[in-house]
C-alpha positions in Angstrom: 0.0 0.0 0.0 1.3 3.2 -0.7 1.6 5.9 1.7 1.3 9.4 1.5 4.7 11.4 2.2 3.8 13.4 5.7 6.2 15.9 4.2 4.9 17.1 1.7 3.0 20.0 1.1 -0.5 20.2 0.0 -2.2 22.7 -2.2 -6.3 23.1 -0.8 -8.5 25.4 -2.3 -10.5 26.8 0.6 -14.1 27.9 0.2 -16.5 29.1 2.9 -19.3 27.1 4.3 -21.5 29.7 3.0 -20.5 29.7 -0.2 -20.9 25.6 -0.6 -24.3 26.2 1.0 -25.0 28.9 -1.8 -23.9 27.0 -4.7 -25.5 23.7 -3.4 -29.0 25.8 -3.1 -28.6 27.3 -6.6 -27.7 23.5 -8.1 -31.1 22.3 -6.1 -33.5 25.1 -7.2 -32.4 24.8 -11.0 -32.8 21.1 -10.3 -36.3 22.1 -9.0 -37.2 24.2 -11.6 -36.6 21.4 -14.1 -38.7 19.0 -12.7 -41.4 21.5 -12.2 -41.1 22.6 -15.8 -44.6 21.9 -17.7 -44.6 21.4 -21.2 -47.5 21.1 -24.0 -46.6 17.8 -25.4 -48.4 15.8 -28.7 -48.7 12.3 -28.3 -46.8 10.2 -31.2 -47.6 6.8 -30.0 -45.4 4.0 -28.5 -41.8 4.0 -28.9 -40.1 0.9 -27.5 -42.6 0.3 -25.1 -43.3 3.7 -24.3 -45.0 6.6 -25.4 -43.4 9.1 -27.6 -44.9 12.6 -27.0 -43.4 15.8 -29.0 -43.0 19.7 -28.2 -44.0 22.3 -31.0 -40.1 22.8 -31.2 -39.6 19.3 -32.8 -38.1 17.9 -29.0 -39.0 14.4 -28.6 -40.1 13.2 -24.7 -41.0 9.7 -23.6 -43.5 8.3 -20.7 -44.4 5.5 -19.5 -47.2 3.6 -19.8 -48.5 3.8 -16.9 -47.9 7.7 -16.5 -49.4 9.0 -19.7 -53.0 8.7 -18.3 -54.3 6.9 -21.2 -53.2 9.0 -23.7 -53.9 8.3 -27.6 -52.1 9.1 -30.5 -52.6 12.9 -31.4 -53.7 13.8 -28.2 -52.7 17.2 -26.6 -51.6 16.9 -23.0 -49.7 19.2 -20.3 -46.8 17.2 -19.0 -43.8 17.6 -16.1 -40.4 17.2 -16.9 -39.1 14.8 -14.5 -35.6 14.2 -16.4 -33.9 15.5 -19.5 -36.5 13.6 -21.8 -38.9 12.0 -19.5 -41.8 13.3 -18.4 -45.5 12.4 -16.7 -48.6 13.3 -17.8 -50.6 16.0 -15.7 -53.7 16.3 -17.6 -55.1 16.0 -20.9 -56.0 19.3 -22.8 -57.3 18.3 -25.9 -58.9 15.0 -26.9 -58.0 13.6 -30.9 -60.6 11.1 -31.1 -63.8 11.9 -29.3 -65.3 10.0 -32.5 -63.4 7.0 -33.7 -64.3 5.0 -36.9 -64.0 1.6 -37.1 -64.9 -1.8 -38.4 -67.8 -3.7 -36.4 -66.8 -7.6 -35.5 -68.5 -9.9 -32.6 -66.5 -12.8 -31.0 -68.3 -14.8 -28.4 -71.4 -12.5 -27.8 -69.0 -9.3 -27.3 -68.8 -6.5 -29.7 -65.5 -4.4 -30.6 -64.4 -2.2 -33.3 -60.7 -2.2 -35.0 -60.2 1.6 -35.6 -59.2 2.7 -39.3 -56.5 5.1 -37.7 -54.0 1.9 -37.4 -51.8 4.7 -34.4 -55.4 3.5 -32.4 -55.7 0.3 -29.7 -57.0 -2.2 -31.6 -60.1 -3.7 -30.2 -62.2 -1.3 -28.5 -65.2 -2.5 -26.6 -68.6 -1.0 -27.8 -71.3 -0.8 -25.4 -74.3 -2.3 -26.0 -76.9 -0.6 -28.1 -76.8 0.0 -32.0 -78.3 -3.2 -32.8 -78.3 -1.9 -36.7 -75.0 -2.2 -37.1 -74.0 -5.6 -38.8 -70.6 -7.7 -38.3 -67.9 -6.2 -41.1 -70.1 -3.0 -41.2 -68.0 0.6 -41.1 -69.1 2.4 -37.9 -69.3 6.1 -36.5 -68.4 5.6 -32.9 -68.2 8.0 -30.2 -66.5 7.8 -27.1 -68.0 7.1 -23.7 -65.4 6.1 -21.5 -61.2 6.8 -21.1 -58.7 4.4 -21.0 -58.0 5.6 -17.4 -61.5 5.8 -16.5 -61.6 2.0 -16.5 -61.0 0.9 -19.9 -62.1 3.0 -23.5 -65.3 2.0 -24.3 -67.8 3.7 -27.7 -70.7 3.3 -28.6 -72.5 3.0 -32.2 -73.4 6.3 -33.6 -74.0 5.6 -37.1 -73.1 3.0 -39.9 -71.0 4.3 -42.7 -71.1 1.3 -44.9 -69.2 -2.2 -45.3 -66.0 -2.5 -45.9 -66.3 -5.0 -48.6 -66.3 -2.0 -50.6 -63.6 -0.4 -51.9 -65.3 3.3 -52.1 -66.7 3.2 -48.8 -63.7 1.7 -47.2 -61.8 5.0 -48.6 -64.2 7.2 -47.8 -64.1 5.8 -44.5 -60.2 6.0 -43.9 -60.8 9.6 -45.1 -63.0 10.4 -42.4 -61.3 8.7 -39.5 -57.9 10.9 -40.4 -60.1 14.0 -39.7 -59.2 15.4 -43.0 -61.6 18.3 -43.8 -63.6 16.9 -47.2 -66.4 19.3 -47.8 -66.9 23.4 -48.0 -69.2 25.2 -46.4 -71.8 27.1 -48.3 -70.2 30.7 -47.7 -66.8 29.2 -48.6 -68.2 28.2 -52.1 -70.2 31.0 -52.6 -67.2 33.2 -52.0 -65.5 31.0 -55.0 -68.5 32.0 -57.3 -68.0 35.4 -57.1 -64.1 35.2 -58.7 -64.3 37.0 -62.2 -62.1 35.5 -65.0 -58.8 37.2 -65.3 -59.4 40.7 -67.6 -56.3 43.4 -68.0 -59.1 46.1 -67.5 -59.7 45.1 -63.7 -56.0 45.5 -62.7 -53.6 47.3 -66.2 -50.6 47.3 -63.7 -49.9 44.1 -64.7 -47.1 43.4 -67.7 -48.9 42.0 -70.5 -47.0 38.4 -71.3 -49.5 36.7 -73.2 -47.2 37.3 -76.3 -45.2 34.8 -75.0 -45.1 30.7 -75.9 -46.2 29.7 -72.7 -47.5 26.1 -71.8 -48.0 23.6 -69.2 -46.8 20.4 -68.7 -48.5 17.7 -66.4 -49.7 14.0 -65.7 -52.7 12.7 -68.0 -55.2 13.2 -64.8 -54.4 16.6 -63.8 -56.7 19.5 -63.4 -55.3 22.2 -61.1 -52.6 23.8 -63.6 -50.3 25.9 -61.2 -47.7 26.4 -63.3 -46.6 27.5 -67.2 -43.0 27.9 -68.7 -41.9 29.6 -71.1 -38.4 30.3 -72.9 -36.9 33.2 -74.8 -33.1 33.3 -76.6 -31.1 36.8 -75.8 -27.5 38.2 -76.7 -24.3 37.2 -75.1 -25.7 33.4 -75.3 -28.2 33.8 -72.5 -31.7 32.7 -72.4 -34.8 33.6 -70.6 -36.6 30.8 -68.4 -40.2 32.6 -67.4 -42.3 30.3 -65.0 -45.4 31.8 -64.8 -47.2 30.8 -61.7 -51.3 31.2 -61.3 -51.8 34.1 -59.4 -53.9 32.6 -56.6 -53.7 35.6 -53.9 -55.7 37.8 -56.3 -58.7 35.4 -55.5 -58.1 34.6 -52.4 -57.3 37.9 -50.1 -55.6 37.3 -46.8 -58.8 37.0 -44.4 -61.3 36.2 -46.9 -63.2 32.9 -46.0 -61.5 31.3 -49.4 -58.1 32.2 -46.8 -59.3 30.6 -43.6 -60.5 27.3 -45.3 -57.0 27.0 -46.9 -55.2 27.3 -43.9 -56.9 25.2 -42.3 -56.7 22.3 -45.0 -52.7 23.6 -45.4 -52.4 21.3 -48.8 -54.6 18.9 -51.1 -54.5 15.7 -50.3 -54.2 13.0 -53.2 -55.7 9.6 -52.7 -56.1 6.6 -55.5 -59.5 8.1 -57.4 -59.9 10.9 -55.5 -58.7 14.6 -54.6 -59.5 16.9 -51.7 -58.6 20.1 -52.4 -57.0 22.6 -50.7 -59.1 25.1 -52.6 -63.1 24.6 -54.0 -63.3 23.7 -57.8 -64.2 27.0 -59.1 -60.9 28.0 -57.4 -58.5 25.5 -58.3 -60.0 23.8 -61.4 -61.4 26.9 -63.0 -60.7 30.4 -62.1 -57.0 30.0 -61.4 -56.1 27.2 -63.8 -54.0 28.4 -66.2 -56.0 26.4 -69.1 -54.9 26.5 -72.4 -56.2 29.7 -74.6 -57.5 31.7 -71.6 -56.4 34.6 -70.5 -55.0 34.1 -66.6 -53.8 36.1 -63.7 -50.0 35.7 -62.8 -46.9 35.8 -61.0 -43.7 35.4 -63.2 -40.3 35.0 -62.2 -38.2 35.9 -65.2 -34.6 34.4 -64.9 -32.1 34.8 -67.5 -29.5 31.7 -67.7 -25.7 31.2 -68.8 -24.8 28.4 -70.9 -23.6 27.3 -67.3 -26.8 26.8 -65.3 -26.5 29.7 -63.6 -29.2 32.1 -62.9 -27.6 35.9 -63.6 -30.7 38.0 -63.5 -34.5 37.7 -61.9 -37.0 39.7 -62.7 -40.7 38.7 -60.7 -43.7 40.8 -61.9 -47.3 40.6 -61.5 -48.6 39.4 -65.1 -51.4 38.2 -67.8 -50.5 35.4 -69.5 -51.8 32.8 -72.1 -50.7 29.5 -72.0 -50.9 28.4 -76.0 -51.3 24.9 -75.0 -52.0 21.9 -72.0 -49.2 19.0 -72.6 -48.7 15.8 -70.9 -45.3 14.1 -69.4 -45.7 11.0 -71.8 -46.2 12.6 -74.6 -43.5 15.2 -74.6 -41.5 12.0 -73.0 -42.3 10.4 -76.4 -40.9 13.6 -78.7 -37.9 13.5 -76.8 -37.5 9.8 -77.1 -38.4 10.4 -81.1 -41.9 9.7 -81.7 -42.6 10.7 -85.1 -46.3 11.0 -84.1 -45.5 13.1 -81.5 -42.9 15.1 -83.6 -46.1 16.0 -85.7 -48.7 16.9 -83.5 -46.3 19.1 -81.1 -45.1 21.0 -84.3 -45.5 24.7 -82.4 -44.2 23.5 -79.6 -41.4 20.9 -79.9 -38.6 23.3 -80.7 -38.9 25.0 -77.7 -39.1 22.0 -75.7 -36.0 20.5 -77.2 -34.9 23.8 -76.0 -36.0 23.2 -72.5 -34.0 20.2 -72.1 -30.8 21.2 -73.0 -31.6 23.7 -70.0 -33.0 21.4 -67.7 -29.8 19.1 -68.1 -27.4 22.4 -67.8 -29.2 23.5 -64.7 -29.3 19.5 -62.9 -25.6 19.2 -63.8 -24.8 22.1 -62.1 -27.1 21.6 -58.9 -25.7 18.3 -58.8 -21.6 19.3 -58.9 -23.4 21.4 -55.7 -24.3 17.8 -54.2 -27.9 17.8 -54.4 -29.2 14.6 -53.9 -31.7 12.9 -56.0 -33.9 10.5 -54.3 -35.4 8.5 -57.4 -38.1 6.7 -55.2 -41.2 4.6 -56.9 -44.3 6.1 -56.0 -47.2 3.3 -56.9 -50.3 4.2 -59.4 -53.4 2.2 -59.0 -55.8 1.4 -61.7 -59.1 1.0 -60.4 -62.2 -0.6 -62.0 -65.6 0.9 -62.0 -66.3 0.4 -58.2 -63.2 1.6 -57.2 -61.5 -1.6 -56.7 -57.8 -1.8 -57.7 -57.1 -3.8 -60.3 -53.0 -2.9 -61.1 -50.5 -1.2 -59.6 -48.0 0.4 -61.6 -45.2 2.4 -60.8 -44.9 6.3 -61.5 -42.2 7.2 -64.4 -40.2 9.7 -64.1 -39.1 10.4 -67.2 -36.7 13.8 -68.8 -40.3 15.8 -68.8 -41.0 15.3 -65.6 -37.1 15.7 -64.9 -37.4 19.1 -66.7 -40.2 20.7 -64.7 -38.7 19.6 -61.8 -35.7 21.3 -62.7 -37.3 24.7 -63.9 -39.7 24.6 -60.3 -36.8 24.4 -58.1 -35.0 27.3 -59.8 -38.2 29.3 -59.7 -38.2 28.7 -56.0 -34.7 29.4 -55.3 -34.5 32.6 -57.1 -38.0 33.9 -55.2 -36.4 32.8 -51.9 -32.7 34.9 -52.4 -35.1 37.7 -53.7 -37.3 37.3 -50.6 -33.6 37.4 -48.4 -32.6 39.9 -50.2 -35.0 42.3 -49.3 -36.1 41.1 -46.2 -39.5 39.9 -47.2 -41.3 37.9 -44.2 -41.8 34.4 -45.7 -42.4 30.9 -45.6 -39.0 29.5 -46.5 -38.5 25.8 -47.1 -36.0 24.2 -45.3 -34.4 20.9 -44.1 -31.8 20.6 -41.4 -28.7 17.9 -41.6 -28.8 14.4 -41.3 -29.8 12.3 -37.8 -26.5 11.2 -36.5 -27.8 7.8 -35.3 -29.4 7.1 -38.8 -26.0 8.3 -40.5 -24.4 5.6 -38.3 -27.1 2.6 -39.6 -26.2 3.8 -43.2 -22.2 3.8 -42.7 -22.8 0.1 -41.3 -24.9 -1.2 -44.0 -22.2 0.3 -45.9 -19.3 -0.7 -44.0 -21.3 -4.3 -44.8 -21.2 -4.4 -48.1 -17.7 -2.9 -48.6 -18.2 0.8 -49.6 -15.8 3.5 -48.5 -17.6 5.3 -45.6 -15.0 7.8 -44.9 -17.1 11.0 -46.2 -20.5 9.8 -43.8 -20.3 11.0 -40.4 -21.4 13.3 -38.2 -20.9 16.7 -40.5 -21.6 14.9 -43.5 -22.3 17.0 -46.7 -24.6 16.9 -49.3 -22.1 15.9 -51.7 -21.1 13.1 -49.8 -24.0 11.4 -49.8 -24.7 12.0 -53.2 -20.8 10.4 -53.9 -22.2 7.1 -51.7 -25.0 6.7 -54.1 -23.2 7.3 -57.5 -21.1 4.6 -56.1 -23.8 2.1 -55.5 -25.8 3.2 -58.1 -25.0 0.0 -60.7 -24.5 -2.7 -57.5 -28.1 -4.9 -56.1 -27.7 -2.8 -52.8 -28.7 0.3 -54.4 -32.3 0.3 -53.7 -31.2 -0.4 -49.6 -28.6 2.7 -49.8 -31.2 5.1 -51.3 -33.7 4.0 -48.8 -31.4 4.2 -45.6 -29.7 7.4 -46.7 -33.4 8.7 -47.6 -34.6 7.6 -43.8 -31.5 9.9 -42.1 -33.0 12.7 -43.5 -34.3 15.3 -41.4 -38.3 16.1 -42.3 -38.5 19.3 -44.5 -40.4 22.1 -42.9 -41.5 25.5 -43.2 -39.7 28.2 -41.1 -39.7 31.9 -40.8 -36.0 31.5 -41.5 -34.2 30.7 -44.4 -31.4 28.2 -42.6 -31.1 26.2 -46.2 -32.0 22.8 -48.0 -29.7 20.2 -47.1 -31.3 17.8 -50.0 -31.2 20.6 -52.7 -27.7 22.1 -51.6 -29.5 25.3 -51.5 -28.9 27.9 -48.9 -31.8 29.8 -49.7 -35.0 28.0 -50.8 -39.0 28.5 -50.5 -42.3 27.0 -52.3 -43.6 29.2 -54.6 -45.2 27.2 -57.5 -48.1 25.7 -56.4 -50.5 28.3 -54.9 -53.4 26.4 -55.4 -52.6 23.4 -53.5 -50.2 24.4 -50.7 -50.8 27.2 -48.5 -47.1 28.1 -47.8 -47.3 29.3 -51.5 -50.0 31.2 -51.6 -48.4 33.2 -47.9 -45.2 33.1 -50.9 -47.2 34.5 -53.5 -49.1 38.0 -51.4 -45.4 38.6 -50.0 -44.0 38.7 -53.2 -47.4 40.9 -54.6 -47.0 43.1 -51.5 -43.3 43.9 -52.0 -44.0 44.6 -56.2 -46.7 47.5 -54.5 -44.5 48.7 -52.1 -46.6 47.9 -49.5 -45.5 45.7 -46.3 -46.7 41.7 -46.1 -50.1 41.6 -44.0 -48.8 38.1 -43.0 -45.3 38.6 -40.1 -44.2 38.0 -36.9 -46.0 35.6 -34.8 -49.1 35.0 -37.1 -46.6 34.0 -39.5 -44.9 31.5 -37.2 -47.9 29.8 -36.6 -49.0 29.8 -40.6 -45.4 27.9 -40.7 -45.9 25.4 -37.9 -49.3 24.7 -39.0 -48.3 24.2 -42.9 -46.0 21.5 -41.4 -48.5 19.5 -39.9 -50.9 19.8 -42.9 -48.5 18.7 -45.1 -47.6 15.4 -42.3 -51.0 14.5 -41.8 -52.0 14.8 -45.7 -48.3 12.4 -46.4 -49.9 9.9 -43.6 -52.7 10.0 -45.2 -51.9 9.4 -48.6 -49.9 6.3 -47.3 -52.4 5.0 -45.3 -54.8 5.0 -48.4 -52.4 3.3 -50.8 -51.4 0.7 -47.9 -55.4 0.0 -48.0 -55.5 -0.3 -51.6 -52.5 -2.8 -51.8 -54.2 -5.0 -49.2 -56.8 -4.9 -51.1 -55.4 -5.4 -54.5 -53.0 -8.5 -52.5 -56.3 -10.1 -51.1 -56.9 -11.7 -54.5 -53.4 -13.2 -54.8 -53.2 -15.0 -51.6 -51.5 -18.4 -51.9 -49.1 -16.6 -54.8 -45.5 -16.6 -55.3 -43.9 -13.1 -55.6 -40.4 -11.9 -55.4 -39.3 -9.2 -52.8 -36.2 -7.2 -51.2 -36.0 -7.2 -47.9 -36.6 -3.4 -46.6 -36.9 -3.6 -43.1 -35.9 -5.8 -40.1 -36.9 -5.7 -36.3 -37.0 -8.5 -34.0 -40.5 -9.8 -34.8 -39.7 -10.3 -38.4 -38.9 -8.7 -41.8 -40.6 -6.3 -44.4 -40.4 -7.5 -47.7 -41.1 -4.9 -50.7 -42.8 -7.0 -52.9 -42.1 -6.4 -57.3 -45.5 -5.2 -57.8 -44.9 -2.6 -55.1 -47.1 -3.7 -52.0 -44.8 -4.3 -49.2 -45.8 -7.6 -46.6 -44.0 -8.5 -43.2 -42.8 -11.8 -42.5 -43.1 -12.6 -38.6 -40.3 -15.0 -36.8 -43.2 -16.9 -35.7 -43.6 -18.5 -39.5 -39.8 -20.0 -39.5 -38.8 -22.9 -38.0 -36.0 -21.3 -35.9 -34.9 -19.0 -33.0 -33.7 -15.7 -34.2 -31.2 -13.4 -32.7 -31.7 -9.0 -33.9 -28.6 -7.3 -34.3 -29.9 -3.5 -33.9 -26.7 -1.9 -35.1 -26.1 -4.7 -38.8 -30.1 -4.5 -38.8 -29.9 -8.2 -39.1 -31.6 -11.4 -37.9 -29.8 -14.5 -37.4 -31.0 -17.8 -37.1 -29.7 -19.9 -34.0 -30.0 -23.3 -35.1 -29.8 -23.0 -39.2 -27.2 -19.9 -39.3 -29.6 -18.1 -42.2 -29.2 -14.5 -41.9 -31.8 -11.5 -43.1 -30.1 -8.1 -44.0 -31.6 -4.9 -45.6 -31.3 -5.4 -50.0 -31.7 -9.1 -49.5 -33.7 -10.9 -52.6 -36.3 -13.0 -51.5 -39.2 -15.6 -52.8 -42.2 -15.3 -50.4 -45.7 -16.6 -50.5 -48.7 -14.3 -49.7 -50.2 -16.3 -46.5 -52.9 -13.6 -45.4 -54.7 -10.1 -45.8 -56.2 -8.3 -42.8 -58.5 -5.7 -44.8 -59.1 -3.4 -41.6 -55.5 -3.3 -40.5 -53.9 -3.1 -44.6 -51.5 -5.5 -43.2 -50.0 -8.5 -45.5 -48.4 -11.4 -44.0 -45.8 -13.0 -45.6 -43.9 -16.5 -45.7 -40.8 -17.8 -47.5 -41.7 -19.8 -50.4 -39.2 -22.4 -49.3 -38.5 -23.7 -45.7 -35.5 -22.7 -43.6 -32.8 -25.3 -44.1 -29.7 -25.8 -41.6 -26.3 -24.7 -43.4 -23.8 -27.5 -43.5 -21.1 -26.0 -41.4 -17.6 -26.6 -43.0 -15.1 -29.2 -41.3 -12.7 -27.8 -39.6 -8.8 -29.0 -39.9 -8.8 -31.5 -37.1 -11.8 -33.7 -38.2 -11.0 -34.0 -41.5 -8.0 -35.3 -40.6 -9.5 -37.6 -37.9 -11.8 -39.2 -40.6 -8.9 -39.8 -43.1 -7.1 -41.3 -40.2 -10.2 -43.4 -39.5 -10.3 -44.2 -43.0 -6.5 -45.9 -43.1 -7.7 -47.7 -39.9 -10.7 -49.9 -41.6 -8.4 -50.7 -44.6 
């Protein structure tokens, strides 16, 4: 044992009593204050076994169970901070789902619902009563008891329809997300009252409709936002005019037209059917820009090197004419040399070829900027006469679509520097860097399969990421890279402050194009109007922070929507194939099982429970391994799997492997295959 040297000196900083007593008080009350600190919390649901809840500023808290006071998804609740993210729920301050709609079953003389909002318990009890309602019917149900009043119990209000239909099991899903489906009278008679565009009602405007200006959208599209236009100048430069409808004429901050479109914050687009942001007369109609009509405007004029870049802008309140309504196939089919195509676009098809050579200087030069391109497959259905899907296909994206793309995001760019530049209070569009933690699952997936890794980490940029997938671009992993470096994004949001697109490589970015089906647009569109007057933006300061917090959750709950409609009509499109072979990649992996994205574009899970074997989850490789046979699921894995089941209610398809689980033949090691040739010599 050592011993301390009695001769030595020692150095001790003294410090009063008082001042330990002081310092420990001051520890204590901030201590205090943090676990008296009460915060307005949104539910999120469960999250490793307990539940998630989130503050307006995007922080994330978690609960238990048996502190969140029966708490369901959405609700609004005042909760104590009891540790750096956990809390306990006080009280609940506003109720999601007072009503809850569901489909009716009866097991054993006891009646329950399973709620079309899948973020629901499954299995509520319904009190007795409502004796018209039928097993498998869709029911309006209201809420008579809490979870922590004893248990959540409903009772019938109202039958919606069965769910053996596909129309009424949409219509259904529709109403269960809350989603706001029909105008009121004043709303609509508000739209009737918009005139058709005429110079003589506002001659301020520059008169465009000179120009060869055209849209350019899918075969089924009705709400033309957007036109474009091109014109050639001196010194090599050309003139790229997208001419955007002029929604904010129609629809004055304050005006009913304003309040219903804040509150709706986007369309929503589901397989068959549309709810729009704005009534027909609005967006199908009055601010269309349809071919040979005259139209109300904003143009941003932006004249382009033979570099991409964007030298001058020019934005001006305007009248155009679009000269004619295209479609992406079609003008896909001129570019690919359609001789049919060639002929009927014959005004047109020089300035399109035009286009493109534009489009593919501007993309090169975002992309040396490291703009990533997520190429993801979005599914179509095709639907019968009942509404019953029939196909799905998968969404091209061909050099039209490419090219609009291309001419939209310098449209927004240049309003947004424009906007900066003059200190304009607006809606930017932005998206904050990568999730660490997700970085890390993508650098071992990739670390895996033997890709350099150096440039993803913590401060990864843009660029790099865009490097890792030109990489793995040609290799069978690709579709699991693009998917895992898509998942550590950050959500995009809207924000008062322009702090940059970390997908685009834009510092400065905002969404102006589509007035008439996202509100933070039309705010876009009246800023831009107001600062061409002179006059200051009605819309700032606080009221304009909340227009940006609540155009964020619009545009969530209109992207869960629209996923929770096409998972419905995949189940329902995969209930006729039951007992079929399909192939699949593996996409997902937890410790209950695998998702497998099927070729047809449904996606089914594959439970441990239906292989003959004891699995072990590695969280960090995202792997499952089998104990007894050694077989191994990763992300990107090719798969044949059998459809065993379809739950309608929950869209949920249950996979198998088309072949059972087999134990690998391990390889003999040195020692006993020399043993057995030894035994060999001795039976000679």
């Amino acid at each position: 044992m050592k011993r301390e040297n009695p001769g030595a000196k020692r150095y001790v900083r003294r410090i009063p009593i008082s001042g330990f007593a002081s310092a420990s008080k001051e520890k204590k009350g901030e201590r205090e204050k943090e676990r008296r600190e009460l915060l307005r919390l949104t539910v999120r649901g469960l999250y490793h076994g307990a539940v998630k809840m989130e503050a307006q500023d995007g922080a994330v808290y978690t609960c238990s169970k048996d502190s969140a006071r029966g708490t369901l998804w959405g609700d609004i609740v005042e909760a104590e901070r009891i540790g750096r993210e956990r809390v306990v729920v006080r009280r609940v301050l506003e109720r999601a789902h007072e009503e809850i709609i569901g489909v009716l079953h009866e097991k054993r003389g006891v009646r329950y619902i399973l709620p079309l909002e899948r973020r629901l318990p499954q299995g509520i009890t319904v009190r007795p009563g409502g004796e018209e309602a039928h097993d498998g019917d869709i029911v309006h149900t209201k809420v008579v008891r809490w979870e922590d009043e004893g248990g959540l119990l409903v009772r019938i209000d109202g039958v919606l329809g069965s769910f053996g239909e596909a129309r009424a099991a949409l219509d259904a899903l529709i109403v269960s997300l809350r989603l706001r489906t029909e105008f009121d009278p004043d709303v609509l008679a508000e739209a009737d009252g918009c005139k058709p565009a005429d110079l003589a009602d506002d001659p301020t405007r520059t008169d465009l409709r000179h120009l060869l200006s055209f849209t350019i959208d899918g075969s089924d599209a009705k709400d033309f936002d957007d036109a474009v236009s091109l014109e050639r100048l001196d010194h090599g430069l050309v003139r790229l005019g997208v001419h955007i409808a002029d929604v904010g004429h129609y629809v004055p901050q304050g005006s009913l037209l304003d309040r219903e479109a804040y509150l709706r914050g986007t369309s929503v687009y589901f397989p068959g059917r549309v709810l729009p942001m704005l009534p027909e007369q609005i967006s199908n109609g009055v601010c269309s820009l349809r071919p040979d009509e005259d139209k109300f405007t904003m143009s941003a004029l932006m004249d382009i090197d033979d570099e991409g870049n964007v030298v001058h802008t020019s934005l001006k309140q305007t009248i155009t004419r679009s000269k004619a309504r295209l479609v992406y196939d079609d003008v896909n089919a001129l570019f690919d040399g359609d001789a049919q195509q060639q002929e009927r676009m014959a005004n047109v098809k020089d300035a399109l070829f035009a286009m493109r050579d534009l489009a593919r200087c501007i993309r090169g030069r975002r992309q040396a900027q490291g703009a990533i391109d997520f190429d993801t497959d979005e599914p179509k259905f095709i639907l019968d006469e009942s509404g019953e899907p029939v196909e799905i296909a998968k969404r091209a994206r061909g050099e039209a679509e490419m090219m609009i793309e291309d001419f939209m995001l310098t449209a927004n760019e240049a309003v947004a520097r424009f906007a900066k530049s003059h200190g304009l209070p607006l809606l930017y569009r932005v998206h904050e860097k990568p999730d660490p933690e997700k970085l890390d699952t993508l650098k071992d997936f990739l670390d895996g399969i033997g890709v350099d890794t150096r440039g993803i980490r913590h401060q990864a940029k843009p660029g790099d990421i865009r490097a890792v997938l030109e990489r793995t671009r040609e290799t069978p992993e690709f579709s699991v890279v693009s998917m895992l470096a898509l998942r550590s994004m950050q959500k995009a949001r809207y924000d008062v402050s322009p702090l940059g697109h970390y997908g685009l490589a834009m510092e400065d970015y905002c969404h102006f194009t589509s007035p008439i089906r996202r509100y933070p647009d039309l705010v876009v569109s009246r800023a831009l109007t107001a600062a061409l007057k002179g006059e200051r933006a009605r819309l700032h300061g606080d009221a304009l922070a909340d227009a940006a917090m609540r155009s964020s959750d619009c545009e969530r709950a209109a992207v869960d929507a629209e996923r929770a409609a096409d998972k419905l009509m995949m189940a329902r499109f995969m209930h006729g194939h039951i007992g079929e072979l399909f192939d699949g990649v593996v996409s997902g992996v937890s410790e209950w099982g695998v998702y497998v994205a099927l070729s047809n574009g449904a996606e089914g899970f594959m439970h441990v429970r239906s292989m003959d074997d004891w699995f072990d989850f590695d969280e960090r490789r995202m792997t499952l391994r089998g104990e007894r046979t050694g077989y191994v699921f990763s992300l990107g894995q090719v798969l044949s799997v059998r459809v065993e089941s379809v739950e309608l209610e929950s869209s949920s398809i249950e996979l198998t492997l088309a072949e059972p689980l087999r134990p690998k033949k391990k390889e003999k090691s040195a020692k006993k295959k020399e043993r057995e040739r030894m035994r060999g010599f001795s039976q000679i």
